[in-house]
DOSELUM-862846 format. One record per residue (C-alpha): residue in three letters; chain; x negated, y, z. Coordinates in pm, whole numbers, always signed. Layout:
BEGIN
   aa  ch    east   north      up
  Ala   A       X       Y       Z
...
//
This chain:
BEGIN
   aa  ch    east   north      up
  Unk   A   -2837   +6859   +3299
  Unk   A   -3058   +7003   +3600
  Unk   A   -3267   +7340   +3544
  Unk   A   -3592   +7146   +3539
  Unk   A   -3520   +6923   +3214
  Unk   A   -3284   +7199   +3041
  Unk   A   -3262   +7111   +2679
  Unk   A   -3318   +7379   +2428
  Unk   A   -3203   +7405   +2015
  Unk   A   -3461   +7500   +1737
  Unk   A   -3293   +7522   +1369
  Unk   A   -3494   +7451   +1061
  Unk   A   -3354   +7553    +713
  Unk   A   -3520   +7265    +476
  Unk   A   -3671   +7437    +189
  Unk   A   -3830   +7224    -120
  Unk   A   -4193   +7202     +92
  Unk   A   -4014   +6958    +302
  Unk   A   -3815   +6776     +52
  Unk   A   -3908   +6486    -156
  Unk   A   -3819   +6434    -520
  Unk   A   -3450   +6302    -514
  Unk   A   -3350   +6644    -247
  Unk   A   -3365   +6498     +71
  Unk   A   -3569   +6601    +370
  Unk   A   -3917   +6421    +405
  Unk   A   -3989   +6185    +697
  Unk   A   -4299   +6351    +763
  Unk   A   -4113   +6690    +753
  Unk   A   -3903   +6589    +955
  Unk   A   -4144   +6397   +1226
  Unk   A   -4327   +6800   +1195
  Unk   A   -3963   +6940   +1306
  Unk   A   -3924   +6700   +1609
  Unk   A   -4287   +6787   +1761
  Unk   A   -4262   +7169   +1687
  Unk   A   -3916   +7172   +1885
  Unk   A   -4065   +6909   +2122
  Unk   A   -4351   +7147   +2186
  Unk   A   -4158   +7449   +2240
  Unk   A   -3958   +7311   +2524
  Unk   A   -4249   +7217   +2673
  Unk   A   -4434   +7558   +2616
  Unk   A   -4098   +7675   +2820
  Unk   A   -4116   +7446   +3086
  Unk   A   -4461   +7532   +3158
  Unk   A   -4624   +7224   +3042
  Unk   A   -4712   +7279   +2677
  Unk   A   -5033   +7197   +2466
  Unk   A   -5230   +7528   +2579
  Unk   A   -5121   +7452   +2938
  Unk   A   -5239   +7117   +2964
  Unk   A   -5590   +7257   +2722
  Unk   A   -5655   +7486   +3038
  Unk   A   -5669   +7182   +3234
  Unk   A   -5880   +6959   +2971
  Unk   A   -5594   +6777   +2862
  Unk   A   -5348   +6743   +2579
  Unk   A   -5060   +6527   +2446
  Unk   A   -5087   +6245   +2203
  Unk   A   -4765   +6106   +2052
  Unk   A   -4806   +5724   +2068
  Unk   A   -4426   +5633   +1967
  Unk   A   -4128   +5761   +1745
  Unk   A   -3768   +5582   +1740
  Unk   A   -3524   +5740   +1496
  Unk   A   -3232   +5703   +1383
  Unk   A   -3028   +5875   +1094
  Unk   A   -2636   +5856   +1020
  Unk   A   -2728   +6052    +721
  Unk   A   -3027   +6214    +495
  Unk   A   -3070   +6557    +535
  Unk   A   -3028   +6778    +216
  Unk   A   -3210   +7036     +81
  Unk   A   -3093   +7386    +154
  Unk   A   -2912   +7244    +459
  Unk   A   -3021   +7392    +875
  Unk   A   -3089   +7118   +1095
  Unk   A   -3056   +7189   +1442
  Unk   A   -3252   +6998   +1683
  Unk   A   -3186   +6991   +2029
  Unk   A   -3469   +6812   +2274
  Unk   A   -3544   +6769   +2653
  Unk   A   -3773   +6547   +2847
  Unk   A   -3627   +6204   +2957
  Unk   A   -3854   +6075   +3223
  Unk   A   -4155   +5930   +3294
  Unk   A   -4241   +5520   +3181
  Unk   A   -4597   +5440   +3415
  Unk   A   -4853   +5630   +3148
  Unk   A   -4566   +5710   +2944
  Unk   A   -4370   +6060   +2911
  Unk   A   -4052   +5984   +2715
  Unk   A   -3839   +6293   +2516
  Unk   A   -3486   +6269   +2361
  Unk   A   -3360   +6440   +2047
  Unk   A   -3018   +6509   +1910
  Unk   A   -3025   +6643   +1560
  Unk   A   -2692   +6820   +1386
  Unk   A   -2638   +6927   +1068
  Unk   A   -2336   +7269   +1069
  Unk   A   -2235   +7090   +1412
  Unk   A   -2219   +6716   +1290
  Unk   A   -2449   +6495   +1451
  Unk   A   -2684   +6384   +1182
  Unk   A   -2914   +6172   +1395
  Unk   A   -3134   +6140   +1758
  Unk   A   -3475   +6010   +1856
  Unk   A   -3673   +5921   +2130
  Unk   A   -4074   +6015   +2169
  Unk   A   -4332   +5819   +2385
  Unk   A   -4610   +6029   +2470
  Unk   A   -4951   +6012   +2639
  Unk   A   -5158   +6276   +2829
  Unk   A   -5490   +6239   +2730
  Unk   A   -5813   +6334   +2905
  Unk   A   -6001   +6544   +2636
  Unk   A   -6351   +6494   +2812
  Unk   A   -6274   +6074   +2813
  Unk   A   -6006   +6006   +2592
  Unk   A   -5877   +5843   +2882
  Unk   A   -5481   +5836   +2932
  Unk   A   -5406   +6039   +3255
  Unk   A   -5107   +5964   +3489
  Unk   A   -4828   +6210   +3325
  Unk   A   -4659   +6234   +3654
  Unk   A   -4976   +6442   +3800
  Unk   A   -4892   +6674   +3518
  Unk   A   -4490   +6701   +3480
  Unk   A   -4316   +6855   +3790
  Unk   A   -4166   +6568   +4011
  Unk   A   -3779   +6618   +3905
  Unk   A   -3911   +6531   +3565
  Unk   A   -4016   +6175   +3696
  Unk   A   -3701   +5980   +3708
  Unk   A   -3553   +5877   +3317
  Unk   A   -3236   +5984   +3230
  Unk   A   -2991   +5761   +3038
  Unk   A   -3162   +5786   +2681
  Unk   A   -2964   +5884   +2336
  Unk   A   -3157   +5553   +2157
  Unk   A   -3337   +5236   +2365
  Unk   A   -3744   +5421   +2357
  Unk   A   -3958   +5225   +2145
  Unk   A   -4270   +5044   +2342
  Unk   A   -4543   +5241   +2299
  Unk   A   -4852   +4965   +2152
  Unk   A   -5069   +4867   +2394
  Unk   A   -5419   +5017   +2403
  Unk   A   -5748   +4772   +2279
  Unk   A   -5943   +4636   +2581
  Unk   A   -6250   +4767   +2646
  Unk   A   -6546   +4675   +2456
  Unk   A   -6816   +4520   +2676
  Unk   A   -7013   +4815   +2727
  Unk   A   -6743   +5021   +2868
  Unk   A   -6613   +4720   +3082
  Unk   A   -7005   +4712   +3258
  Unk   A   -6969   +5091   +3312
  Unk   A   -6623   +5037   +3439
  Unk   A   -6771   +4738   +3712
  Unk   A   -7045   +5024   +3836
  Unk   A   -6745   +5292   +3867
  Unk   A   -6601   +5334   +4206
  Unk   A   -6268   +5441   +4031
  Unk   A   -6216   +5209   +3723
  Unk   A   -5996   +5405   +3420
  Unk   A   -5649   +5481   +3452
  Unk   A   -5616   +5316   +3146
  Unk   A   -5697   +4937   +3314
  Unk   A   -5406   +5058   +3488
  Unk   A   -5184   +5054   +3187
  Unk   A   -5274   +4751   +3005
  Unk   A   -5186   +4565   +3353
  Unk   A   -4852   +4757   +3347
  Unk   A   -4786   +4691   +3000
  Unk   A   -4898   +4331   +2888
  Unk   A   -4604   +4147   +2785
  Unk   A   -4540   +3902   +3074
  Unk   A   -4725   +4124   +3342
  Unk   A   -5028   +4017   +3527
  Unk   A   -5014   +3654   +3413
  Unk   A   -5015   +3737   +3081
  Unk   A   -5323   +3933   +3113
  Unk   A   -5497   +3695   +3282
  Unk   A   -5448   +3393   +2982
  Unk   A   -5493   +3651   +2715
  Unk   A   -5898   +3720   +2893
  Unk   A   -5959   +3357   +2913
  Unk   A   -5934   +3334   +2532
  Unk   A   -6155   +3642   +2496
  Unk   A   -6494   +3678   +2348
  Unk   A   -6745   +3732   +2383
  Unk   A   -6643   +3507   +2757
  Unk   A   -6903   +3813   +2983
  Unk   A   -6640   +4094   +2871
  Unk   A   -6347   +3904   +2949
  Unk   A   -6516   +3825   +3304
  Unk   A   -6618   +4197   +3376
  Unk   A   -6195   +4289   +3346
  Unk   A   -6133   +4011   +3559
  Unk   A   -6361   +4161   +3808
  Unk   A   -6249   +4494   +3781
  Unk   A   -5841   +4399   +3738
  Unk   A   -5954   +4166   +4123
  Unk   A   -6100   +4509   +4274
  Unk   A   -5831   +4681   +4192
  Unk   A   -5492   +4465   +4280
  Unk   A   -5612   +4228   +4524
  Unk   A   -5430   +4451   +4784
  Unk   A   -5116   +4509   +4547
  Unk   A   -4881   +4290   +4640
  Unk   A   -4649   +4357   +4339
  Unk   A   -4905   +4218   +4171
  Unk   A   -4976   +3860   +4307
  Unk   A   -5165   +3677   +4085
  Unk   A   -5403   +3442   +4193
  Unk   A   -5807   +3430   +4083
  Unk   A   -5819   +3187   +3807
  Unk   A   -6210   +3076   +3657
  Unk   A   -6260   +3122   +3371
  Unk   A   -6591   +3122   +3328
  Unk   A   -6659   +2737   +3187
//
């Protein structure tokens, strides 16, 4: 694995706190164990919560796949090794491995979002992560899709039309529609109230009407 997404191992005896009532370690314990080892390689690779608050940003954890060959028990240490995976457009993706005495107990993979704390905006991770973190590495589980954020509300999209540089987050949902700019575009026709769903349109036309990997023609939908 290359210096710049060197994996690192945090062990975590499970005490009764994190158990449930049968012995077995809590999901929710477990979820805590994943983002405190998650955020420790990150604090090492120089990207962690307090570096990105310095720069008026943090992380937000959209997504969580896991899978378990078997529970964790009480009184046992589970080890869990992590390391970032690459970068999926908004998307920063993380990969777990999680052993029990050496047995491999289980892995993961996180989705996560940087997240503007002045606009609750989703920025581009890439201008955060160094660039040998951009390219994904072969992943220990397929990464879940992380859900789609809610279009802007009508209010927002009229701000967005005035704004010379419309929200990276426009960005996304034409990214990450289910059948791509198409999609999109038959999804705002059925809209309402019919102004917002005009607004995107003119904002999504501003801003790939030069993109040609986006060709999509101008459809009306205004009747």
């Amino acid at each position: 694995m290359e210096p710049a997404r060197q994996a690192i191992r945090v062990a975590f005896d499970v005490h009764s706190f994190d158990a449930d009532a049968f012995g077995l370690l809590a999901p929710a314990a477990l979820a805590g164990y994943l983002q405190e080892a998650a955020g420790r390689s990150a604090d090492r690779l120089g990207f962690g919560l307090a570096d990105l608050n310095r720069r008026g940003a943090t992380w937000v954890l959209a997504r969580e796949r896991l899978e378990l060959s078997r529970p964790v028990r009480l009184g046992e240490r589970l080890e869990v090794e992590t390391w970032p995976s690459g970068l999926d457009r908004l998307a920063a993706l993380r990969d777990f491995v999680l052993r029990c005495d050496g047995e491999e107990v289980g892995r993961a993979v996180t989705t996560w979002f940087v997240l503007d704390l002045a606009t609750r905006r989703p920025l581009r991770p890439d201008r955060i992560l160094p660039e040998p973190l951009h390219g994904q590495l072969a992943h220990v589980l397929p990464p879940a899709r992380a859900a789609v954020p809610e279009l802007p509300a009508a209010a927002e999209l009229e701000r967005l039309c005035r704004d010379p540089a419309p929200g990276e987050v426009l960005d996304y949902l034409v990214e990450n529609i289910p059948g791509g700019m198409t999609e999109l575009y038959r999804i705002l026709g059925r809209l309402t109230p019919r102004p917002a769903a005009q607004l995107l349109l003119d904002v999504l036309d501003m801003r790939l009407k030069a993109d040609p990997r986006n060709p999509c023609p101008r459809e009306d939908h205004t009747g």
